[in-house]
N, C-alpha and C positions, 0 to 999 in steps of 0.2 A: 087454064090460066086463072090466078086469082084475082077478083075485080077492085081495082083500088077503092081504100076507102078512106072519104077524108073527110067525115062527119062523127066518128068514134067517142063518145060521151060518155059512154057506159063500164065501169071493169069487168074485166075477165070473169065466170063466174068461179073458174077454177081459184082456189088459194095458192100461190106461193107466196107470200108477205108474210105469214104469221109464225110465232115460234114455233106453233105446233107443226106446220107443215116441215120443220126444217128438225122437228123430231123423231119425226119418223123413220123408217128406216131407206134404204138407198132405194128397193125395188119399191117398195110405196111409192116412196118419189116421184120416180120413173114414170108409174102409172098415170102419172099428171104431166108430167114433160112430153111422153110419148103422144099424148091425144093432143096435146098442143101442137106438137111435130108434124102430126099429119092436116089439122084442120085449120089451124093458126099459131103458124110459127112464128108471129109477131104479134104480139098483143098485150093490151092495155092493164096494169092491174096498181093499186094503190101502196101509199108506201111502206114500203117492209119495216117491220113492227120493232120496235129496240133504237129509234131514229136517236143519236148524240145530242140532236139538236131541238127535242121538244114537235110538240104538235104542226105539221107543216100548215104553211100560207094556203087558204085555203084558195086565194087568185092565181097559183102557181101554175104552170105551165103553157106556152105560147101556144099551143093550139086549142085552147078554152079548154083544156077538158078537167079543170084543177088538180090537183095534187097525185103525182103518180110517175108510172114509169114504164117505159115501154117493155117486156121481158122476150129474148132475141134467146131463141132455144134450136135450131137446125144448124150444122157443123157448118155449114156455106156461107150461112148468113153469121156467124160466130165471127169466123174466121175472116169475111168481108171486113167486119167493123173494126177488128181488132187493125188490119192494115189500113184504113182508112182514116191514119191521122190528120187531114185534115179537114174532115166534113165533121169527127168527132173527137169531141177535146177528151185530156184527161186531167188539164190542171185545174189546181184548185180553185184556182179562181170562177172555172165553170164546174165544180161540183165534187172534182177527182174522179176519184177509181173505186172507192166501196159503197158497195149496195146500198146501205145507210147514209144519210145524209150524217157530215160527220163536217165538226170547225175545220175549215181551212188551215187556220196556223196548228191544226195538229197533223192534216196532210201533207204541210210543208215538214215539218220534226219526223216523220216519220216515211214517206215513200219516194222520195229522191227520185231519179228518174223515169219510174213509174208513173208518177203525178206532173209528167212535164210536156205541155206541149215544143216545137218547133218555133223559134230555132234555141231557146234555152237548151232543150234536151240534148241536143245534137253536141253543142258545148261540154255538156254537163258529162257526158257520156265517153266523149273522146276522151276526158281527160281521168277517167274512171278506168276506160277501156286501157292505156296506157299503161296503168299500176300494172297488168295481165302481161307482163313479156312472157314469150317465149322458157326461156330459164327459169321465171316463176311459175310457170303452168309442170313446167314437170317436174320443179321440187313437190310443188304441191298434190302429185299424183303421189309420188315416191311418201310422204306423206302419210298420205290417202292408205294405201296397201297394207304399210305399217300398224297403222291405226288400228284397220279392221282385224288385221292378225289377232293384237293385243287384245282389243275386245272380245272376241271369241276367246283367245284365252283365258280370259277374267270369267267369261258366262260359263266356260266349263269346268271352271275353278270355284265358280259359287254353286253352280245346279241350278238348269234352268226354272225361271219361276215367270218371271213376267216379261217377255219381248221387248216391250217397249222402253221402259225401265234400262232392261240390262245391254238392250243391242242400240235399237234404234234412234233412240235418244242420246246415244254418246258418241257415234261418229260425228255426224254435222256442227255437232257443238266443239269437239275435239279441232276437227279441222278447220273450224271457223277460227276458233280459238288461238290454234297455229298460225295460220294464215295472219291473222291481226296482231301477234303478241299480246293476245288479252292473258293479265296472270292468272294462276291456277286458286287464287283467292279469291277471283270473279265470276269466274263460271258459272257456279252457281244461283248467281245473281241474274247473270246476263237468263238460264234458263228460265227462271223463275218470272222474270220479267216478259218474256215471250210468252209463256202460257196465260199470264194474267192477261195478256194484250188479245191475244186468239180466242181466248174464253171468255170475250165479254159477258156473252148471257149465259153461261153455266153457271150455274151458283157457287160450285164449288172454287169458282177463282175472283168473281167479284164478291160472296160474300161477307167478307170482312170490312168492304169497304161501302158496301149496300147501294152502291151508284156506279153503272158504266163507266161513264166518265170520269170518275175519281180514278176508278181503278185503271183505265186507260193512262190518266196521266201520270200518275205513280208507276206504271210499267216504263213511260219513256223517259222521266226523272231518272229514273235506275239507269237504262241504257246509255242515255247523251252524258249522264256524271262516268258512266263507265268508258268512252267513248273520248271525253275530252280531255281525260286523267291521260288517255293512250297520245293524245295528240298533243298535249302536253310537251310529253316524256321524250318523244321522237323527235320533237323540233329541238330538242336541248340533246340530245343522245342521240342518233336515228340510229335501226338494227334494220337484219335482213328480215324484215318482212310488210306485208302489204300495207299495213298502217304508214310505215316508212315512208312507204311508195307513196300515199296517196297524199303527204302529208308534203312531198318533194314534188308532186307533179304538176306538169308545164307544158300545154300545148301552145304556140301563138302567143306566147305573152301571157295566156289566162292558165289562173290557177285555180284551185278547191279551195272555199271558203271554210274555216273551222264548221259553220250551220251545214253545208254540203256535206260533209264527211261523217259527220252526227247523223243524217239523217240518212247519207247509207249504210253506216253503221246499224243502223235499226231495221233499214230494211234488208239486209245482209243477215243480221239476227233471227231475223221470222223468216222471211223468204228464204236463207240458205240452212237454216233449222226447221223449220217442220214441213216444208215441203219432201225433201228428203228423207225428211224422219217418218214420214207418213206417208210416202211410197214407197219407203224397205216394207211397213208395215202390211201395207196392201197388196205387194205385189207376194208377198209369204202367204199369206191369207187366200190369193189365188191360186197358189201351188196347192195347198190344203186342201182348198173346194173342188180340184181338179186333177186329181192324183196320177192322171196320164203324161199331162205337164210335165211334173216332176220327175215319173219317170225317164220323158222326154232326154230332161238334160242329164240324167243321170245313168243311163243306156252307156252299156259298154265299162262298167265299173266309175262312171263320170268323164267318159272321153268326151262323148258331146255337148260335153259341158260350155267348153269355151265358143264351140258354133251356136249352139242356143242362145249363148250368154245376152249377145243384144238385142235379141226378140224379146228376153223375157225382161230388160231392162224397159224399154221403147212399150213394151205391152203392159208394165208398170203403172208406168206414168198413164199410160191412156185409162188400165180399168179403176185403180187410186183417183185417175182426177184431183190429186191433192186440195187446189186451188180450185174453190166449186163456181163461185163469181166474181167478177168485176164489173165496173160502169164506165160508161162515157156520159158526155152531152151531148145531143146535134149543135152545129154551129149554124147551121143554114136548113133549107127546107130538104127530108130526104126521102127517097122511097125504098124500101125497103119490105120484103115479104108480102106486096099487095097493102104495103099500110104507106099513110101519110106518114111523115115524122117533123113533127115542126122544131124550127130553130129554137134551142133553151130545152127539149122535152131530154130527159133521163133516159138511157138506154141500155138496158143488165145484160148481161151477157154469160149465160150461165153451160161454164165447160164443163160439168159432171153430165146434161144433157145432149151435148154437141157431139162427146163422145163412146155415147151410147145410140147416135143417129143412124136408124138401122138403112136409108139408103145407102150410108157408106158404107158401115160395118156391117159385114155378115153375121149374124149370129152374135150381137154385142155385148150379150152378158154369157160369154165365153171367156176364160181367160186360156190365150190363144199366144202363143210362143212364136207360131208359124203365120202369122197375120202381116200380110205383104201385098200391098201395101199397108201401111200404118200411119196413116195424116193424123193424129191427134192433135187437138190443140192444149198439151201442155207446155210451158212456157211462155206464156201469154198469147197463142193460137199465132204468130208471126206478127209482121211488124217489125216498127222500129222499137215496139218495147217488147222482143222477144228476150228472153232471159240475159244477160250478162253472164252469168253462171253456168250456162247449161253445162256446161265442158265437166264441172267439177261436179254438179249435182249427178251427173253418169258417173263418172269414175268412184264414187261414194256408192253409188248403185251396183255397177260391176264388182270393188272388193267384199261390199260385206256380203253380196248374193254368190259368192266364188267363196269365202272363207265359210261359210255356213250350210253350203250345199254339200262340199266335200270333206267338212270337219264334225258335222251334224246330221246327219243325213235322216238320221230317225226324230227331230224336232216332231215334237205334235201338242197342236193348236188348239187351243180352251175358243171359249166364246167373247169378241172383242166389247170391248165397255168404249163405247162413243162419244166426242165431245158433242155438245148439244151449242146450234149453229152453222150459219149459212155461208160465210168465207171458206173455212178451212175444214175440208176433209179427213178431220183430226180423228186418232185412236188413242184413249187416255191409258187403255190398260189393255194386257193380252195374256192371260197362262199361259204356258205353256210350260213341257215336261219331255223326257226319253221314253 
């Protein structure tokens, strides 16, 4: 048993905070998550470097021990905090949800129910949930299928050259795009606006602007004008699709605020663009690295293709990790991994290591089709801010991994060019060839 301790003063000696550590590569990583894993899966380390908000307070945190955060790396205790909406907040007004300390009013413009504790959320959500009938969920697959078709037949029509570019990056935005009636004159905009927002510290997307925060808020300028043009258009005209919806919707009296609908428009835009976009990437990349995989689902001329299909979906998400952290607050006094955790103190929550937790997972830098169980914690590890999405972020997963395995079968994979950063699990670029 581990002896509580609740005199903690000192940081970890390990780094996770700094750019460089979030330079490195995944198994580096690891190597630092893993000895946490075993010896101290809760522990103290100061604040991750790139902060929005300047130099922290150096009186910060309710349990004396200034400026910092607690970093929660074992899948049990991941998945604890994540369902433990009330002992730990996620609205902005206690801190939000990104590693970085980041302005409030830009966690409001930009993460919507993600950023919302109880009973806001609950509100906020039903009436989000609502736009999602039935009839819309299987236009939107019917859609979906469509889509990846097309794409593949565009990538076989140009010759493949870059993955990301030609596959990855065009379903989620396709169908996001669908889904919302964003015109085919925005698209462009809305993409380019997500990468500047996910690539705060790569240079190659802030540096024109030579400031994080410019460049942040010039990514959400872009979105919320792109966003309010659509909500606009629909309350004067509505059409069949979710913008319509969200723009009509009505639980109890209460409706979506034009600022509500902005801001899951933005998080619609990241969250159901590159999370997606960067688990078709990585879950291809695991077939690659693991050539029996692929034979796997491709045994029998591709018959086992369709039984495999959602192990290798589900095994996606867990060895991608898209979404590498999040944060809470404590609201109150907690324990947690043998540690104190005082009311006010930060708490990371980093799923790139939770599932790679070799108590749960056997062999976790396997990528494993047949891994049954599979608890990952993507989607935000459960809760009540488990995805909204999930439904559509799998069926985006199931067509382009079913239109690519049986239309492509000879793809082969160059070396991935990485987004540099500790949010998103990003792949900027990928050869690839016949």
């Amino acid at each position: 048993m581990v002896a509580l301790v609740t005199s903690l003063t000192s940081y970890d000696p390990i780094d996770i905070s700094s750019h460089a550590f979030w330079a490195g590569s995944d198994r580096e990583r690891d190597l630092a998550f893993a000895e946490l894993r075993r010896e101290r899966p809760v522990s103290w380390h100061p604040p991750a470097e790139g902060s929005l908000l300047g130099e922290p307070d150096e009186a910060e945190g309710d349990g004396g021990r200034g400026p910092g955060y607690w970093a929660v790396v074992r899948h049990g205790d991941v998945e604890a905090v994540s369902r433990d909406h009330r002992r730990f907040s996620s609205a902005p007004e206690h801190g939000g949800v990104m590693f970085e300390d980041v302005p409030a009013e830009v966690l409001e413009m930009t993460q919507s129910i993600l950023a919302m504790d109880e009973p806001r959320h609950n509100v906020t959500r039903r009436l989000l949930a609502s736009a999602f009938t039935p009839r819309r969920i299987r236009v939107i697959e019917e859609q979906i299928r469509a889509q990846a078709a097309a794409i593949v037949d565009a990538f076989l029509d140009e010759g493949p050259r870059d993955l990301v570019e030609q596959v990855s990056t065009r379903l989620p935005l396709w169908t996001i795009s669908e889904m919302l009636g964003v015109p085919q004159e925005d698209r462009a905009r809305v993409v380019g606006a997500v990468d500047q927002m996910v690539g705060l510290h790569d240079p190659a997307y802030v540096g024109e602007f030579g400031d994080p925060l410019m460049a942040l808020m010039m990514g959400i300028g872009d979105l919320h004008d792109v966003a309010q043009n659509l909500i606009d258009a629909r309350r004067s005209q509505p059409a069949d699709d979710l913008m319509s919806a969200l723009v009509q919707a009505e639980v109890d009296g209460e409706r979506l605020s034009d600022d509500d609908i902005r801001s899951y428009f933005v998080l619609l835009a990241i969250a159901g663009n590159d999370t997606t976009r960067n688990t078709t990437t990585h879950g291809l990349l695991g077939l690659a690295e693991f050539p029996d995989q692929r034979d796997l689902l491709l045994a029998g001329a591709g018959a086992d293709l369709e039984r495999h299909l959602p192990g290798l979906v589900e095994e996606s998400i867990r060895w991608g990790s898209a979404v590498m952290t999040f944060r809470r607050t404590a609201l109150e006094d907690v324990e947690l991994g043998g540690r104190r955790i005082a009311a006010g103190e930060k708490v990371v929550l980093f799923y790139s290591s939770a599932n790679r937790d070799e108590t749960v997972f056997a062999d976790p830098w396997r990528f494993d089709l047949t891994r049954d169980p599979n608890p990952h914690v993507g989607f935000g590890g459960g809760g009540i801010h488990y995805c909204l999405g999930h439904h559509v972020a799998r069926a985006q997963l199931r067509a382009l991994f079913r239109e690519l395995l049986t239309r492509v079968p000879d793809l082969v994979l160059g070396e991935p060019e990485m987004l540099a950063g500790h949010f998103m699990h990003a792949v900027k670029r990928l050869p690839c060839s016949r």
